[in-house]
C-alpha positions as CSV (number, residue, x, y, z in Angstrom):
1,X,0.1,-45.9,28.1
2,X,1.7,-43.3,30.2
3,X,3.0,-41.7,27.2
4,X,-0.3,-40.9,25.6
5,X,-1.8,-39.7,29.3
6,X,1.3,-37.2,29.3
7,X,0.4,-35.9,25.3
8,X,-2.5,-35.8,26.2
9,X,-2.0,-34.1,29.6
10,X,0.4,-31.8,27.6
11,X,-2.0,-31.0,25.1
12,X,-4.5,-30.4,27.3
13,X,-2.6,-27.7,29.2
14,X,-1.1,-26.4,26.4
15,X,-5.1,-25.6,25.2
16,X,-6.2,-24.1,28.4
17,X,-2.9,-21.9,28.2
18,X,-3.6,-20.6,25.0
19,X,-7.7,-20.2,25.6
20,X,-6.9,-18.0,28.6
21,X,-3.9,-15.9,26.8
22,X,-6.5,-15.7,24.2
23,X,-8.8,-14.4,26.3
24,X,-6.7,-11.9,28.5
25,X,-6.1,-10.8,24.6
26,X,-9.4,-9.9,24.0
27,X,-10.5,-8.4,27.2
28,X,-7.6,-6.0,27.1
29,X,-8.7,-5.2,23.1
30,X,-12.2,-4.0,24.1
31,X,-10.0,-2.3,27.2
32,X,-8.2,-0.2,24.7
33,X,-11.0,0.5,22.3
34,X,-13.4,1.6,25.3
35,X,-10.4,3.8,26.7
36,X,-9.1,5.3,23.0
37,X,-13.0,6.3,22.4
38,X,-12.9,9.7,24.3
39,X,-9.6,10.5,22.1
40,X,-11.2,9.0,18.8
41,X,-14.2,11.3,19.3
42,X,-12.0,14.6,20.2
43,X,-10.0,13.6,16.6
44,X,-13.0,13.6,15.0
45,X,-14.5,16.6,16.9
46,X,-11.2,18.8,15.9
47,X,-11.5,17.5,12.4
48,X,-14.7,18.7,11.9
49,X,-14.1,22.4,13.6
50,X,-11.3,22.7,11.3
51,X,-13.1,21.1,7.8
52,X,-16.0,23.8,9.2
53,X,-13.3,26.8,9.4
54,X,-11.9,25.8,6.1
55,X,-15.3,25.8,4.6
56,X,-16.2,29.6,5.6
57,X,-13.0,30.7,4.9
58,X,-13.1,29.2,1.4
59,X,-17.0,29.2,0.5
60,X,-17.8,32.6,2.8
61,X,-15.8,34.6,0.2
62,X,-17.4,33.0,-2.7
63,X,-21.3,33.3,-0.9
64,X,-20.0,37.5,-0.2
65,X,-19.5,37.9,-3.8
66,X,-21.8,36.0,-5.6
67,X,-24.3,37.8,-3.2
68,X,-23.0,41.1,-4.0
69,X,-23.1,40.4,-7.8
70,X,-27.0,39.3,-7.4
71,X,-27.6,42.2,-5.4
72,X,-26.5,45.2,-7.6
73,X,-29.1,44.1,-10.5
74,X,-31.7,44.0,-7.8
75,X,-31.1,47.2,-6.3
76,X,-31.4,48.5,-10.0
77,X,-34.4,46.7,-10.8
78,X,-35.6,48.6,-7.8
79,X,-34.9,51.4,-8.1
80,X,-36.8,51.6,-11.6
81,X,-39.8,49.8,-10.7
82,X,-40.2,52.2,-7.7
83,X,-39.4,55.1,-10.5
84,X,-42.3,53.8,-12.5
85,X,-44.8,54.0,-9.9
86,X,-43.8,57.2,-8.2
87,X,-44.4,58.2,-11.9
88,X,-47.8,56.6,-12.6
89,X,-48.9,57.9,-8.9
């Protein structure tokens, strides 16, 4: 009869020492995540300034010429269209 109180005392103890290691685990989990957020948010912060500086330095270029290629014809088309009508005036 003793023997089973003592499993059972053991078992018993052996539960609450786990529950409470299991516990102490997963306060200092939401510890760690509510202390790492500042750093996860400046990661994320610098990947974004950098992914935006990589963007204008690739796609500014490509905006510059395709702008510059658009612009010529219009300037020409312009300039005759204002030709005509300094003609017909």
């Amino acid at each position: 009869m003793f023997e089973v109180l003592g499993i059972l005392t053991l078992l018993v103890f052996g539960v609450v020492v786990v529950g409470v290691i299991a516990l102490l685990a997963g306060i200092l989990k939401v510890v760690f995540k509510l202390a790492l957020v500042p750093l996860v948010l400046g990661f994320k912060a610098l990947v974004f300034v950098v992914g935006f500086a990589i963007a204008l330095v690739v796609i500014g270029p490509v905006v510059l010429t395709l702008g510059l290629v658009l612009l010529i014809p219009a300037l020409i088309l312009g300039g005759i269209i204002w030709a005509g009508v300094a003609i017909v005036t």
